[in-house]
PyMOL Python script that loads the backbone (N, CA, C, O; Angstrom):
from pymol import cmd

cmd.read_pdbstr("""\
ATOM      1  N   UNK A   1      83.475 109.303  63.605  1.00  0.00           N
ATOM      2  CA  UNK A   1      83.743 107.898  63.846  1.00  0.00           C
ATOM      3  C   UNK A   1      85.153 107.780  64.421  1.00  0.00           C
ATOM      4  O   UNK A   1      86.061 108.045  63.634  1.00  0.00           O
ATOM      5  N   UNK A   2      85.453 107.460  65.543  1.00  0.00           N
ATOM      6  CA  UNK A   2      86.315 107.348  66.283  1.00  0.00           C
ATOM      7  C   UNK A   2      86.799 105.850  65.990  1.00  0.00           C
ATOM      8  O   UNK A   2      86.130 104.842  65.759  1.00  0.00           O
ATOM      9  N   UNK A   3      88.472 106.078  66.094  1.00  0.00           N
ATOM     10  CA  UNK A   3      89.181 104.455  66.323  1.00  0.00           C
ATOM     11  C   UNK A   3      88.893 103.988  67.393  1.00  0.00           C
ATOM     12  O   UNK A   3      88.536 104.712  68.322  1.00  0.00           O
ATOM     13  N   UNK A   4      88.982 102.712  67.491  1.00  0.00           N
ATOM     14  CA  UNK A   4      89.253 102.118  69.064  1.00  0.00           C
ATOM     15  C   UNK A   4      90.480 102.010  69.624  1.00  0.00           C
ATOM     16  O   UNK A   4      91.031 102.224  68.544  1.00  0.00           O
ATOM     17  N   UNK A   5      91.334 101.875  70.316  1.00  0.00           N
ATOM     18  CA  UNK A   5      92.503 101.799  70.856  1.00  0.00           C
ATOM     19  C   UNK A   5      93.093 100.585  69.828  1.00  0.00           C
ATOM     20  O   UNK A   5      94.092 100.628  69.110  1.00  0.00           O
ATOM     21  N   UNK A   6      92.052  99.414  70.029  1.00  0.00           N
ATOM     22  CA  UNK A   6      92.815  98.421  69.193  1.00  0.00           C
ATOM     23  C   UNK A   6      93.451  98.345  67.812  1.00  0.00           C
ATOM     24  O   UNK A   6      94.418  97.853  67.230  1.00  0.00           O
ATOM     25  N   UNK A   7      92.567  98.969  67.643  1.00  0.00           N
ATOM     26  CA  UNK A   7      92.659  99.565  65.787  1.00  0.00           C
ATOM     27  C   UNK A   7      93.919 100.379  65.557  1.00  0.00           C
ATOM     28  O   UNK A   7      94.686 100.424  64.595  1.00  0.00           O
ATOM     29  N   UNK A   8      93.904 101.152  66.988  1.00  0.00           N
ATOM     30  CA  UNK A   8      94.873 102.157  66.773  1.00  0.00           C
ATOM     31  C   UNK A   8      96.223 101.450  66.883  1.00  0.00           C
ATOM     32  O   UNK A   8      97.249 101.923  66.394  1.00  0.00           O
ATOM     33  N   UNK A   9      96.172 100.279  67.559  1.00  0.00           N
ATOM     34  CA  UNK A   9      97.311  99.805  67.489  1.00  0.00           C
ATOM     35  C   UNK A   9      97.627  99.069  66.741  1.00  0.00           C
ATOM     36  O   UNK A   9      98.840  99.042  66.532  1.00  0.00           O
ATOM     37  N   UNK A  10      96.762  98.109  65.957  1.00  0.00           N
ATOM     38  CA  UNK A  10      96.889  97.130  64.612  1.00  0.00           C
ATOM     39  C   UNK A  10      97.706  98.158  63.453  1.00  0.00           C
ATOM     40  O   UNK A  10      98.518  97.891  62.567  1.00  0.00           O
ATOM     41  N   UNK A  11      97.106  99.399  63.890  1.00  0.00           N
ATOM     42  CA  UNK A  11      97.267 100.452  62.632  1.00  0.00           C
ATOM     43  C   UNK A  11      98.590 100.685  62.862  1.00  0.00           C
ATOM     44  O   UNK A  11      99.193 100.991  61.833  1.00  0.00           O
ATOM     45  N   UNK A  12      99.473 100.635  64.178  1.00  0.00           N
ATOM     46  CA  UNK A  12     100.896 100.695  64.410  1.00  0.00           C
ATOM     47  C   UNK A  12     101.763  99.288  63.618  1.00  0.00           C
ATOM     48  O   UNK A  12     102.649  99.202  62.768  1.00  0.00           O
ATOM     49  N   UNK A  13     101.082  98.459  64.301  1.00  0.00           N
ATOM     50  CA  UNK A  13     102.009  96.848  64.089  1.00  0.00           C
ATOM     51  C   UNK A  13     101.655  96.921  62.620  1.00  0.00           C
ATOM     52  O   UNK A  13     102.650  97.025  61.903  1.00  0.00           O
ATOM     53  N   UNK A  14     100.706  96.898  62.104  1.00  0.00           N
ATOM     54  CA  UNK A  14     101.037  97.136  60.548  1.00  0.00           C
ATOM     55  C   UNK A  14     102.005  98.040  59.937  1.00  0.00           C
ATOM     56  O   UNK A  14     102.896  97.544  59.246  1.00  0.00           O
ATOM     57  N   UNK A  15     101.952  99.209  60.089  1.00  0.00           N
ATOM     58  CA  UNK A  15     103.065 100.000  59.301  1.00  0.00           C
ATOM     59  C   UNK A  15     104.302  99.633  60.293  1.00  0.00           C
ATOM     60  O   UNK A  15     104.932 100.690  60.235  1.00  0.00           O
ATOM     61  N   UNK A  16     105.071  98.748  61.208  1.00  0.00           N
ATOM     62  CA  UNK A  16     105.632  98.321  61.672  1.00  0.00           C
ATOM     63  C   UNK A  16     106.004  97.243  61.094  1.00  0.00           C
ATOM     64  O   UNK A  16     107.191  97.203  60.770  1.00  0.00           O
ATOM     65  N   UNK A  17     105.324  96.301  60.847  1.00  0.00           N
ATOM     66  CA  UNK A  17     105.807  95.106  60.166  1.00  0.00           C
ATOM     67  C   UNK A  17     105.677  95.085  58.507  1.00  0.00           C
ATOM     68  O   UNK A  17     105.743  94.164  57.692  1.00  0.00           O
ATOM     69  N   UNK A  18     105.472  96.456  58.382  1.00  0.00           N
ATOM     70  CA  UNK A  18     105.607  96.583  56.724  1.00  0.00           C
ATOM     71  C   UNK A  18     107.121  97.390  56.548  1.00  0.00           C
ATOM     72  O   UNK A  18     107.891  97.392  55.587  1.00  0.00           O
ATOM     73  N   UNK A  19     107.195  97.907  57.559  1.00  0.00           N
ATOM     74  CA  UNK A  19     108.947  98.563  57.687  1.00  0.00           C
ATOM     75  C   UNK A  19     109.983  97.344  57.423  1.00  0.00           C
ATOM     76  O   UNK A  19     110.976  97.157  56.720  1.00  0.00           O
ATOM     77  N   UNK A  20     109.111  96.518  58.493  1.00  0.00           N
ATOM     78  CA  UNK A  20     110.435  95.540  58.761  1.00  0.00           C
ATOM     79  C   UNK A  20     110.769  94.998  57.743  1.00  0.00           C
ATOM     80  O   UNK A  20     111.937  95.083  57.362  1.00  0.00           O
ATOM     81  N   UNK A  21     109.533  94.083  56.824  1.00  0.00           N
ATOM     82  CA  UNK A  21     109.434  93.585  55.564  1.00  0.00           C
ATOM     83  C   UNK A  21     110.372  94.462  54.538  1.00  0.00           C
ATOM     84  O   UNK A  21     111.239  93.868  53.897  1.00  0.00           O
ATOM     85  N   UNK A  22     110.229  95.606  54.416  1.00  0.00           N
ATOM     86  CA  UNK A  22     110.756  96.148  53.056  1.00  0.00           C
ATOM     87  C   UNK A  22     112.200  96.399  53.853  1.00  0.00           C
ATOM     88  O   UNK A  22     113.098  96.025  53.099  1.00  0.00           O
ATOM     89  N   UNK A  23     112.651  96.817  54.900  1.00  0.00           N
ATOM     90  CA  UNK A  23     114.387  96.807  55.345  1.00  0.00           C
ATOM     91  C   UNK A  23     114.551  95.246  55.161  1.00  0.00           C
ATOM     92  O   UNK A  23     115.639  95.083  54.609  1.00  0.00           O
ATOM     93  N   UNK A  24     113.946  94.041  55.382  1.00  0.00           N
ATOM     94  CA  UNK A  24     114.433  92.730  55.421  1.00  0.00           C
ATOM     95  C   UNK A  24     114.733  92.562  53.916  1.00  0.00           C
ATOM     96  O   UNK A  24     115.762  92.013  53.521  1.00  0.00           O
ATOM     97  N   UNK A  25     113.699  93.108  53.021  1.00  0.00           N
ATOM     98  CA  UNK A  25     113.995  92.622  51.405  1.00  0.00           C
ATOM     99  C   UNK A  25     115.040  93.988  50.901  1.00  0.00           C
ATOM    100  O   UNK A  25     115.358  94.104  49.718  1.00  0.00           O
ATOM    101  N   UNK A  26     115.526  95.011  52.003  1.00  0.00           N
ATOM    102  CA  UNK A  26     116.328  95.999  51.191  1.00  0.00           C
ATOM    103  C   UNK A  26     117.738  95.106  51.511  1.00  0.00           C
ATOM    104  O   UNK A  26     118.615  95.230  50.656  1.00  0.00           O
ATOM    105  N   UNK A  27     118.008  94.302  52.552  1.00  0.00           N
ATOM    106  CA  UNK A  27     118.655  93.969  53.130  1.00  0.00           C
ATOM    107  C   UNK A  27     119.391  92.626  52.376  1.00  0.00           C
ATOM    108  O   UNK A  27     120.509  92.510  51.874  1.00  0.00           O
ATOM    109  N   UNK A  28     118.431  91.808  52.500  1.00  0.00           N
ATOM    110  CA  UNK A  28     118.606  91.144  51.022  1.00  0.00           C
ATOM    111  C   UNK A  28     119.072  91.384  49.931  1.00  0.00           C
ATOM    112  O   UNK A  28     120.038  90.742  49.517  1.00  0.00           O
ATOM    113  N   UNK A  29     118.521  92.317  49.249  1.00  0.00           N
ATOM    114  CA  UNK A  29     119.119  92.592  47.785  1.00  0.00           C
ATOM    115  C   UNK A  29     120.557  93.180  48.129  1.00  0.00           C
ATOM    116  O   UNK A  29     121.461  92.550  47.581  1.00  0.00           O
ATOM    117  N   UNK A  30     121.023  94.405  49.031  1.00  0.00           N
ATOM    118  CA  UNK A  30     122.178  94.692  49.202  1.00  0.00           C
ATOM    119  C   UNK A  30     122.908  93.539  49.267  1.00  0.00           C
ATOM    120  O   UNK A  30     123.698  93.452  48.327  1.00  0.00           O
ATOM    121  N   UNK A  31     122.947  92.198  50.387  1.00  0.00           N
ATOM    122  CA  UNK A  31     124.239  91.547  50.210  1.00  0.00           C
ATOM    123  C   UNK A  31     123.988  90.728  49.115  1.00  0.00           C
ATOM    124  O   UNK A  31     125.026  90.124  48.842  1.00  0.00           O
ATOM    125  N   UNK A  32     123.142  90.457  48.418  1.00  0.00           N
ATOM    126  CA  UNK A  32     123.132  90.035  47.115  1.00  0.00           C
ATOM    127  C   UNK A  32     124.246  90.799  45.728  1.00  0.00           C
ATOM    128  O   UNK A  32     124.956  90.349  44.829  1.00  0.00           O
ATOM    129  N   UNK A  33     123.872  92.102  46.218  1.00  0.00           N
ATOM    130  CA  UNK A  33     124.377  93.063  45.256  1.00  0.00           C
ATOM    131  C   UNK A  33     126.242  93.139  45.812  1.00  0.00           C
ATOM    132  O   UNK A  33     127.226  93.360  45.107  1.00  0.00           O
ATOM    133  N   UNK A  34     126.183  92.917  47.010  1.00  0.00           N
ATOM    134  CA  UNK A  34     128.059  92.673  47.314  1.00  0.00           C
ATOM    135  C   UNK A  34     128.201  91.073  47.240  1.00  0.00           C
ATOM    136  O   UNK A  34     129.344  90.822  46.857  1.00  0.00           O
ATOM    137  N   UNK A  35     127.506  89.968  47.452  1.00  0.00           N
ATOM    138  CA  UNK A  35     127.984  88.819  47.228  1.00  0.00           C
ATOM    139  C   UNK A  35     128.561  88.413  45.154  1.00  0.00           C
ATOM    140  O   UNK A  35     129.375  87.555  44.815  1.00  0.00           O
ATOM    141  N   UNK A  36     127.807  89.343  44.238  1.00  0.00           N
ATOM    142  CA  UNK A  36     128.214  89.398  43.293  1.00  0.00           C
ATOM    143  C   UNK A  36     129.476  90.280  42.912  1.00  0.00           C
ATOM    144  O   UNK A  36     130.438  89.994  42.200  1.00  0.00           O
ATOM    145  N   UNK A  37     129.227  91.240  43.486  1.00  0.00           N
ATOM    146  CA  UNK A  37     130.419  92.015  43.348  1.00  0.00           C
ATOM    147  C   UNK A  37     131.637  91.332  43.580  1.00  0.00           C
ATOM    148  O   UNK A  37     132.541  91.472  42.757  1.00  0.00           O
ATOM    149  N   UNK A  38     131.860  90.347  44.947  1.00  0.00           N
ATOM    150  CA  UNK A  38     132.586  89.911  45.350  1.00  0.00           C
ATOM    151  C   UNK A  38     133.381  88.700  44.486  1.00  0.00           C
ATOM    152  O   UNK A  38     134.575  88.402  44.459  1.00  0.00           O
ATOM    153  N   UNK A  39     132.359  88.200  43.877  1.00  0.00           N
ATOM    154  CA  UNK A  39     132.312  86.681  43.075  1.00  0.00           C
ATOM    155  C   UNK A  39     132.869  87.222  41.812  1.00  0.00           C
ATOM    156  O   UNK A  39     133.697  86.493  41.265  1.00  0.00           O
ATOM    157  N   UNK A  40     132.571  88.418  41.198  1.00  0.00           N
ATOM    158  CA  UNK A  40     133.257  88.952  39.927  1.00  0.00           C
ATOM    159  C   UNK A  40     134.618  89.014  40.352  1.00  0.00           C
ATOM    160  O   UNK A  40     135.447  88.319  39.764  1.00  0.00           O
ATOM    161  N   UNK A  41     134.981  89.802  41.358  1.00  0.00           N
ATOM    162  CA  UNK A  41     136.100  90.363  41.503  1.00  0.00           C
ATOM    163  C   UNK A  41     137.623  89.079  42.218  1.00  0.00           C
ATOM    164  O   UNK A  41     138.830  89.321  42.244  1.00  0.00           O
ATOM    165  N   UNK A  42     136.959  87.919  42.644  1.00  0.00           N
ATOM    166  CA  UNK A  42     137.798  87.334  43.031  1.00  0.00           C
ATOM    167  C   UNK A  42     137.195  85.826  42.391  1.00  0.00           C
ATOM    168  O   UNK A  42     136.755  84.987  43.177  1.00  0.00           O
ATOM    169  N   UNK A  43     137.215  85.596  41.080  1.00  0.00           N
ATOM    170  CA  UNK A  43     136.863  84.796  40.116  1.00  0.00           C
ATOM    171  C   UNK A  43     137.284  83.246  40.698  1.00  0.00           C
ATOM    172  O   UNK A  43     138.481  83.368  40.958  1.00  0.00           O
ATOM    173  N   UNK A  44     136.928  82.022  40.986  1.00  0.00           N
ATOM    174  CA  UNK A  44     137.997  81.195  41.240  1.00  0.00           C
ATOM    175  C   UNK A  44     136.525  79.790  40.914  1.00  0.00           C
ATOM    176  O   UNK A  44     135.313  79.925  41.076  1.00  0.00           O
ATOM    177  N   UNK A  45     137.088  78.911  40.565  1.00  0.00           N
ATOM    178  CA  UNK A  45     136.589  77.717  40.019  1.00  0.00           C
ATOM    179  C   UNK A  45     135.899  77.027  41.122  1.00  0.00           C
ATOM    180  O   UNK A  45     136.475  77.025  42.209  1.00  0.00           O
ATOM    181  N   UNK A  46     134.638  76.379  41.006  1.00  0.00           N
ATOM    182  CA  UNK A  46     133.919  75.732  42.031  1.00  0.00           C
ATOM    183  C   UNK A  46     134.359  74.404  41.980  1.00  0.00           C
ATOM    184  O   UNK A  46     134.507  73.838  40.897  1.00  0.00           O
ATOM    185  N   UNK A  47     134.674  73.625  43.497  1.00  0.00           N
ATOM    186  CA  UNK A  47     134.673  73.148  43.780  1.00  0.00           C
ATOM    187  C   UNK A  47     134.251  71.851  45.225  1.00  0.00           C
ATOM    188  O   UNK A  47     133.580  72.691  45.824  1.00  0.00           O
ATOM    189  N   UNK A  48     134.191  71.176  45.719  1.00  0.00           N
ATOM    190  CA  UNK A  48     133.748  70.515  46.637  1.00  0.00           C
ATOM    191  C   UNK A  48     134.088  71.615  47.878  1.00  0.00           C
ATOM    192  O   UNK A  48     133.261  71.884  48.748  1.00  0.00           O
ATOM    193  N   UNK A  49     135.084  72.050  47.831  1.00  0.00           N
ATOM    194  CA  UNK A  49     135.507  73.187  48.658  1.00  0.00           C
ATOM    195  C   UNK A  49     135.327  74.059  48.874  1.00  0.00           C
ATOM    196  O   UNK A  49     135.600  74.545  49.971  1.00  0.00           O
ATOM    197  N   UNK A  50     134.745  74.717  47.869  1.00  0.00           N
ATOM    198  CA  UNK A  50     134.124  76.070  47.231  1.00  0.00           C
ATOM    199  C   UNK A  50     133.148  76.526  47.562  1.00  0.00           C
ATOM    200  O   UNK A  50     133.075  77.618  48.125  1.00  0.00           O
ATOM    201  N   UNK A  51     131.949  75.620  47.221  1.00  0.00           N
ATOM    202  CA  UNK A  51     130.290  75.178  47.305  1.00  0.00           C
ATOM    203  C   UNK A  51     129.986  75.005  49.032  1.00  0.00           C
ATOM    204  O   UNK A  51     130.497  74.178  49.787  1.00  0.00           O
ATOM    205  N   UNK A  52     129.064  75.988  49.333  1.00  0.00           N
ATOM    206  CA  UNK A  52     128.459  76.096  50.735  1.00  0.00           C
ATOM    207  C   UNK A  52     127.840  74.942  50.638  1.00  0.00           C
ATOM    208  O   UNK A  52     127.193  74.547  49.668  1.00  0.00           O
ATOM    209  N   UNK A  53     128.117  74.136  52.097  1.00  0.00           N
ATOM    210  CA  UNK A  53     127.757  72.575  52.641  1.00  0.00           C
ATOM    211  C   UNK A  53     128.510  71.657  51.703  1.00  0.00           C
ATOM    212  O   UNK A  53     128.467  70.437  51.864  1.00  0.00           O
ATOM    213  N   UNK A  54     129.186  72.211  50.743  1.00  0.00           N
ATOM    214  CA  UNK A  54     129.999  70.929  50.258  1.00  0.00           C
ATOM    215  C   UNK A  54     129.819  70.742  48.893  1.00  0.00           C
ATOM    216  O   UNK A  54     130.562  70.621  47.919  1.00  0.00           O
ATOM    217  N   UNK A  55     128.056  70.757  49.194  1.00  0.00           N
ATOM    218  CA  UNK A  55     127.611  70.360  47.681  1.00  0.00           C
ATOM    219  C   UNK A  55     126.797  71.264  47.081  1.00  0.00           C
ATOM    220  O   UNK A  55     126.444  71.108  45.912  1.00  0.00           O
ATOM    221  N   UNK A  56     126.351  72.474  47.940  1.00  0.00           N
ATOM    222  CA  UNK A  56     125.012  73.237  46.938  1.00  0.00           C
ATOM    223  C   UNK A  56     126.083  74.533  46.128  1.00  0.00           C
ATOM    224  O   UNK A  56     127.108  75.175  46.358  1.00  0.00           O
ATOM    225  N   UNK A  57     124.888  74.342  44.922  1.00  0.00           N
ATOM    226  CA  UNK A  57     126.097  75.231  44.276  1.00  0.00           C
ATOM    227  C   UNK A  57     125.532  76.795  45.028  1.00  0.00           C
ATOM    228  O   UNK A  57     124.814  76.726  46.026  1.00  0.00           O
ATOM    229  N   UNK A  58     125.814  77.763  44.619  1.00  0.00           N
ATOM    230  CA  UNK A  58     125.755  79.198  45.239  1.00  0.00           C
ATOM    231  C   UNK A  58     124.370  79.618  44.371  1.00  0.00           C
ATOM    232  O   UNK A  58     123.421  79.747  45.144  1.00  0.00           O
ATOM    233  N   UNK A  59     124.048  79.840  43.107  1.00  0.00           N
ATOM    234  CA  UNK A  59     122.656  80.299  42.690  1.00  0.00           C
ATOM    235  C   UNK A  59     121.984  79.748  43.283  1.00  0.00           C
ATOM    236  O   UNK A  59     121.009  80.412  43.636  1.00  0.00           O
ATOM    237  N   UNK A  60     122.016  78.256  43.782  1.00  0.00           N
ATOM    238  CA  UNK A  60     120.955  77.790  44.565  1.00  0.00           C
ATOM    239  C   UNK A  60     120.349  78.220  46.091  1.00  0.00           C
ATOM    240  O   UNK A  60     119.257  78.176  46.656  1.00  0.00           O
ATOM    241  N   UNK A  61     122.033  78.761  46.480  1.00  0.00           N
ATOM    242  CA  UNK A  61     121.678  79.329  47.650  1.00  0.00           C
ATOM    243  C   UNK A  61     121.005  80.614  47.542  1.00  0.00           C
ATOM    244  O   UNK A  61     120.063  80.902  48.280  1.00  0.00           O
ATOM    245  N   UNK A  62     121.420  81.333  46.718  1.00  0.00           N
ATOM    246  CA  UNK A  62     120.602  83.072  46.558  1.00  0.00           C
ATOM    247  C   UNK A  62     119.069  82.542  46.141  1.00  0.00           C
ATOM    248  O   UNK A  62     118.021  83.069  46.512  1.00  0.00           O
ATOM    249  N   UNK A  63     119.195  81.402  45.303  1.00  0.00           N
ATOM    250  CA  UNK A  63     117.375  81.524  44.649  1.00  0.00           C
ATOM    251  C   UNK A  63     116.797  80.903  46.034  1.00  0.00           C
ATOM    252  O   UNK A  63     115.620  81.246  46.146  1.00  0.00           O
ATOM    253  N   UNK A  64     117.327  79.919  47.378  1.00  0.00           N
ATOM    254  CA  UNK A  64     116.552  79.552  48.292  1.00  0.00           C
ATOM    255  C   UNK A  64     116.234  80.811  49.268  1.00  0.00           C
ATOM    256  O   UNK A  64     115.149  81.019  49.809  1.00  0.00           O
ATOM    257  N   UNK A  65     117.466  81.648  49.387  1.00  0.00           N
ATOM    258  CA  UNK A  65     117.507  82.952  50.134  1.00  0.00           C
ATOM    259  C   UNK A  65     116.276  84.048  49.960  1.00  0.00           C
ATOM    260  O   UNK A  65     115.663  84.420  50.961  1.00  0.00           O
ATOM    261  N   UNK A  66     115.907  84.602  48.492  1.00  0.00           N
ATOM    262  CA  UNK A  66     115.414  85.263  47.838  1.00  0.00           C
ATOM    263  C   UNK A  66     113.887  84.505  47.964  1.00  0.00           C
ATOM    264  O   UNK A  66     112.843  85.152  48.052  1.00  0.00           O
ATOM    265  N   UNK A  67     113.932  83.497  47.960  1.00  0.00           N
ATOM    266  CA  UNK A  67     112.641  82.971  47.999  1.00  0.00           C
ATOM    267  C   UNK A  67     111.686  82.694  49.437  1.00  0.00           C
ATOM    268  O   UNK A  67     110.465  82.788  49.562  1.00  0.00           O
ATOM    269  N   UNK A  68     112.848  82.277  50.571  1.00  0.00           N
ATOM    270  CA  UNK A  68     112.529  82.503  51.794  1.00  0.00           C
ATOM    271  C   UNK A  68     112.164  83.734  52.569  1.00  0.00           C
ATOM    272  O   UNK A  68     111.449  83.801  53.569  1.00  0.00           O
ATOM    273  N   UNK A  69     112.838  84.782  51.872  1.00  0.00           N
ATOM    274  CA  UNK A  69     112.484  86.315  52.418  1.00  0.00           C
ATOM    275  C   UNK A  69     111.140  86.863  51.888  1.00  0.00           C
ATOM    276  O   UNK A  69     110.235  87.359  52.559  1.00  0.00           O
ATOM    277  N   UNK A  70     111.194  86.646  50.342  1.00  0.00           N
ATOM    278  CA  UNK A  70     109.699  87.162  49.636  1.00  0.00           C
ATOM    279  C   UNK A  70     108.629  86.184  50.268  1.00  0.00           C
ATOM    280  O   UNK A  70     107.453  86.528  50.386  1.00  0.00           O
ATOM    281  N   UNK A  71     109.086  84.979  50.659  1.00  0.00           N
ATOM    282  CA  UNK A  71     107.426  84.307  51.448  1.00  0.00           C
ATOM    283  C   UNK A  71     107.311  84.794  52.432  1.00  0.00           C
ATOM    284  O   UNK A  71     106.211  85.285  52.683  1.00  0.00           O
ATOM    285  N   UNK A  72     108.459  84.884  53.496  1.00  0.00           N
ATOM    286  CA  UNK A  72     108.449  85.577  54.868  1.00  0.00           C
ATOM    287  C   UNK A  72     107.732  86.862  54.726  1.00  0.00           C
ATOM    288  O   UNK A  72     107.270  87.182  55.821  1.00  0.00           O
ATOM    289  N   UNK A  73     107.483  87.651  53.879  1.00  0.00           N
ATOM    290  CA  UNK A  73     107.479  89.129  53.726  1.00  0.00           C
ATOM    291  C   UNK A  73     106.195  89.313  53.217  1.00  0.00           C
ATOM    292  O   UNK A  73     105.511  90.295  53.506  1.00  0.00           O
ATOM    293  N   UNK A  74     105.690  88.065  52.179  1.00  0.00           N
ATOM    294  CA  UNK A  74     103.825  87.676  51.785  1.00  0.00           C
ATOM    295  C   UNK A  74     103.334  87.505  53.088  1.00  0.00           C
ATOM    296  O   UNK A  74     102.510  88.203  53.680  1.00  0.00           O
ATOM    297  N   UNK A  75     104.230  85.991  53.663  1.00  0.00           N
ATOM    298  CA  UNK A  75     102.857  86.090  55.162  1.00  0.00           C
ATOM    299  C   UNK A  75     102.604  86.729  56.233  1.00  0.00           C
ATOM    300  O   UNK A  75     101.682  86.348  56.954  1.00  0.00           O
ATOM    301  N   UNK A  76     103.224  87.624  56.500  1.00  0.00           N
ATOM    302  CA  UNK A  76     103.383  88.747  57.232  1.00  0.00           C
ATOM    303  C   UNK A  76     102.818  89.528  56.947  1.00  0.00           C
ATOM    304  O   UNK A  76     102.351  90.272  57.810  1.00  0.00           O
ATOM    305  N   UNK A  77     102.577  89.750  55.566  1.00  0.00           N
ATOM    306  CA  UNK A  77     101.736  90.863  55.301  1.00  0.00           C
ATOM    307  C   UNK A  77     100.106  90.340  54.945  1.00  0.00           C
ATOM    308  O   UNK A  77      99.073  90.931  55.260  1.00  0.00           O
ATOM    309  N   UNK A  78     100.180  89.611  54.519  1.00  0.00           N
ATOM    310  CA  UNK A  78      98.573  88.446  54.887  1.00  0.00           C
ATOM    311  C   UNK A  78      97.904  88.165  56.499  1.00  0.00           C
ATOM    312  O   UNK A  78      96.744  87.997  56.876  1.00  0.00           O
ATOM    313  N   UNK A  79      99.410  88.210  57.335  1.00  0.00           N
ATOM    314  CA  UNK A  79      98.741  87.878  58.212  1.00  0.00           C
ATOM    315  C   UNK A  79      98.165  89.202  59.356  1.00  0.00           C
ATOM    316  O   UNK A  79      97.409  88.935  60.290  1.00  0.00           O
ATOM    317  N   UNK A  80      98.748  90.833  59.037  1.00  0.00           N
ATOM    318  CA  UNK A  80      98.751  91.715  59.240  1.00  0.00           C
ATOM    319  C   UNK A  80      96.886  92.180  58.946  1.00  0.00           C
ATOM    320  O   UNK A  80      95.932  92.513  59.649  1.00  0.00           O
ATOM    321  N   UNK A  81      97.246  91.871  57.027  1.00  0.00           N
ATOM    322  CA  UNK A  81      95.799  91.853  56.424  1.00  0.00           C
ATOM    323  C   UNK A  81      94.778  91.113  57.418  1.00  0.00           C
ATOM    324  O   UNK A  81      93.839  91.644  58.010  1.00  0.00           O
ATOM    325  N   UNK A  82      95.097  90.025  57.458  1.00  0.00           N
ATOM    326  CA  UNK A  82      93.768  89.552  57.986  1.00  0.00           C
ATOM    327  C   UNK A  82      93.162  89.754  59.124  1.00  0.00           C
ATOM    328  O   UNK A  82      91.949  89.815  59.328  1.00  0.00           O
ATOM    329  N   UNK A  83      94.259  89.885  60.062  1.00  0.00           N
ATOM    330  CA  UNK A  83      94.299  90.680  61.705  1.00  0.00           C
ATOM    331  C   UNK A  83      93.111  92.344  61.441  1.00  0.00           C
ATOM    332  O   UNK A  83      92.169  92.544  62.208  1.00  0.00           O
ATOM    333  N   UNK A  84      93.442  93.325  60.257  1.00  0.00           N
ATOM    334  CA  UNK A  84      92.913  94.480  60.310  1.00  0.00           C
ATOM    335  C   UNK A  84      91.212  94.341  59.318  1.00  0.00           C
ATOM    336  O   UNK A  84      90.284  95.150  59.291  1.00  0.00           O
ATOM    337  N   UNK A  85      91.358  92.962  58.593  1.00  0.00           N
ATOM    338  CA  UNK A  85      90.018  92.780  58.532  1.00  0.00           C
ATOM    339  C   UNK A  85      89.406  92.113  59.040  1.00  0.00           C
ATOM    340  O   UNK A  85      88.356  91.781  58.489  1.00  0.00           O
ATOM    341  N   UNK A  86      89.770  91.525  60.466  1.00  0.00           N
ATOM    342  CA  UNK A  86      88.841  90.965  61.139  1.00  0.00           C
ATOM    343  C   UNK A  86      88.281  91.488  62.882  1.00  0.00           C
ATOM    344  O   UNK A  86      87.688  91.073  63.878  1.00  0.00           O
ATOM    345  N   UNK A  87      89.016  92.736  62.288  1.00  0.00           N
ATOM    346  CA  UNK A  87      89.147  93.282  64.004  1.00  0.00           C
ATOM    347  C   UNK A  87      89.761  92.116  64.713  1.00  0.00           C
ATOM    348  O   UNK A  87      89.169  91.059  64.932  1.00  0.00           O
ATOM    349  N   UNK A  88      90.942  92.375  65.040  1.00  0.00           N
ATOM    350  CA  UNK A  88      91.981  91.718  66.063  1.00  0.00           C
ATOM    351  C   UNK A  88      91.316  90.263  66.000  1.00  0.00           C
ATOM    352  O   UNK A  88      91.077  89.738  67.087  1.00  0.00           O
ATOM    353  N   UNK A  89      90.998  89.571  64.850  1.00  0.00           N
ATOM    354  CA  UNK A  89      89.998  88.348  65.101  1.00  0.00           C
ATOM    355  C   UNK A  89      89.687  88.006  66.334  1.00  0.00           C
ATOM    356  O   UNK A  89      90.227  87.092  66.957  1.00  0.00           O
ATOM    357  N   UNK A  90      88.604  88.888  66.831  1.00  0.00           N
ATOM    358  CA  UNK A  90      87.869  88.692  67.918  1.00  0.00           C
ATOM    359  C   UNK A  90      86.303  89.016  67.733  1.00  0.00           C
ATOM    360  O   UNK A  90      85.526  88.870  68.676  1.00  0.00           O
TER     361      UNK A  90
END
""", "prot")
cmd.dss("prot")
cmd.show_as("cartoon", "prot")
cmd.util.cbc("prot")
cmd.orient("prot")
């Protein structure tokens, strides 16, 4: 049972966009892992000044960050899925 060309290439863009996904969420957690580092090491009180846009506090920004990448990284991989079970939906 032979691939078809197409297959053969879904079978690329998948392990392609499963690379990208896991460097995008390695990528993530690293400046996560120096944005804390950073925040320990140079301690200083929040303020209107402080707070990215003025007003959001900073956990809010990592939990919107963290949450935008893990959906980005589900539908991509759903939409990969559904592409290789439907033959190139065609």
């Amino acid at each position: 049972m032979e691939e078809s060309p197409d297959q053969i290439r879904m079978t690329w863009f998948f392990w392609l966009l499963l690379g990208v996904e896991i460097v995008s969420a390695a990528v993530c957690f690293w400046g996560l892992k120096r944005l804390y580092h950073y925040i320990r090491r140079y301690r200083f009180d929040e303020s209107v000044y402080t707070l990215p846009f003025g007003f959001m506090h900073l956990r809010y920004f990592v939990y919107f960050y963290v949450t935008t990448v893990l959906l980005a990284g589900a539908t991509g991989f759903i939409f990969v899925l559904s592409l290789l079970n439907h033959d190139l939906a065609a």
